[in-house]
N, C-alpha and C positions, 0 to 999 in steps of 0.2 A: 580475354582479359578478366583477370579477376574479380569479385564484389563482394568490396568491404569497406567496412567506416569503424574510427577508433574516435570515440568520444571522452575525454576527462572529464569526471561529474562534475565538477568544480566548475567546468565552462559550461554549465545548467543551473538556468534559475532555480533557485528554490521559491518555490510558489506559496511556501503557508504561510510568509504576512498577508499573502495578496488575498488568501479565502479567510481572514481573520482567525489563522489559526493558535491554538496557545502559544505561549513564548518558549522556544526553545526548539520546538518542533521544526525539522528539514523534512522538505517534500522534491522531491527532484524526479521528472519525465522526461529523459532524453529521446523520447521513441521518435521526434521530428528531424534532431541533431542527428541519428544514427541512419534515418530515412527507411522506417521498418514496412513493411507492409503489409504482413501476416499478423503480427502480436505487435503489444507494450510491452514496455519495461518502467518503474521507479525504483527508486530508494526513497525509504521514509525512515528519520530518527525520531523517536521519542523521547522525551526524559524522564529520570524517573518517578512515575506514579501519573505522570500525564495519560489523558485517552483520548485516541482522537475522537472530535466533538461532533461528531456524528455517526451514523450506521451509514450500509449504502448496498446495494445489490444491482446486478447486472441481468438486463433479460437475457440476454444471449451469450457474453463471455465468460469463458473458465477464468480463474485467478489461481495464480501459484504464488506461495508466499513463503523465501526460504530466510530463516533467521539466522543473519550475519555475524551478529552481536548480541551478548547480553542477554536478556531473559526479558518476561512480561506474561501477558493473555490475551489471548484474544474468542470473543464473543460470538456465537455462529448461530444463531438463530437463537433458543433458549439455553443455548449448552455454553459455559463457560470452560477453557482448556489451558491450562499451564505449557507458557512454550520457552526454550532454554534452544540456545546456540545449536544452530545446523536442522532446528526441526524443518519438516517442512510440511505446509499447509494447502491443500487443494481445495477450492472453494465454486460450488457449478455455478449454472446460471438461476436467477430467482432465489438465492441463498444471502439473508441478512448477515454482513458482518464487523467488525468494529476491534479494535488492538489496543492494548494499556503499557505501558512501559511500568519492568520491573522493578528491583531498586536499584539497579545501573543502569536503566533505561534499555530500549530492547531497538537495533537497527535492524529491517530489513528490507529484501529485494522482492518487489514483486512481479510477476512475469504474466500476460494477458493475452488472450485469443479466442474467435476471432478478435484484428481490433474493434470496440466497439465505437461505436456511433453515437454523436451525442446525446440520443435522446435513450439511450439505450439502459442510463442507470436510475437507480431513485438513490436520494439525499435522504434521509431522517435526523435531523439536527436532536439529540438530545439522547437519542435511540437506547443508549445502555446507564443505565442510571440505575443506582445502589435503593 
């Protein structure tokens, strides 16, 4: 028998009121709806010139981060990098990182492995400041 799950993002919370995140900003983790067990998945939109309002690194998972839409930056430890539609970003483990929307705002998909474990990231609220 076959194994597969077909989720519409739409029937996924979007989680960023609930972390008080800016207005505007879509946070969506299907990876429970689609029942993953290797990696994550989200989609996150930005608007434009929004960041999200924190840094965050992973002890043990890779992140992959392919941009769907739009343009923006994103911040990897002290390096600042211009990212434009279809880049794609690989991020290890123990690597600070943080995303800005351009002036159309920048969506994209992030893809994650192993999955990690709660205790497994840090938070930095503030982390990329001008």
């Amino acid at each position: 028998m076959s194994d597969y799950t077909i989720v519409n993002l739409g029937d996924v919370e979007n989680v960023a009121p609930k972390f008080q995140m800016p207005e505007g900003m879509d946070v969506r983790f299907p990876k429970r709806q689609l029942g993953c067990t290797i990696g994550g998945v989200g989609v996150e939109k930005l608007p434009p010139g929004v960041r999200t309002p924190f840094g965050h690194t992973h002890s043990e998972q890779e992140e992959l981060y392919v941009v769907a839409e739009g343009s923006g930056r994103v911040k990897i430890d002290d390096e600042v990098h211009e990212l434009r539609t279809w880049d794609i970003v690989r991020v290890g483990p123990n690597t600070m990182r943080n995303f800005e929307g351009g002036p159309d705002g920048i969506t994209f998909i992030a893809f994650g492995a192993p999955i990690a474990e709660e205790n497994d990231g840090e938070i930095v609220p503030g982390w990329w400041s001008d």
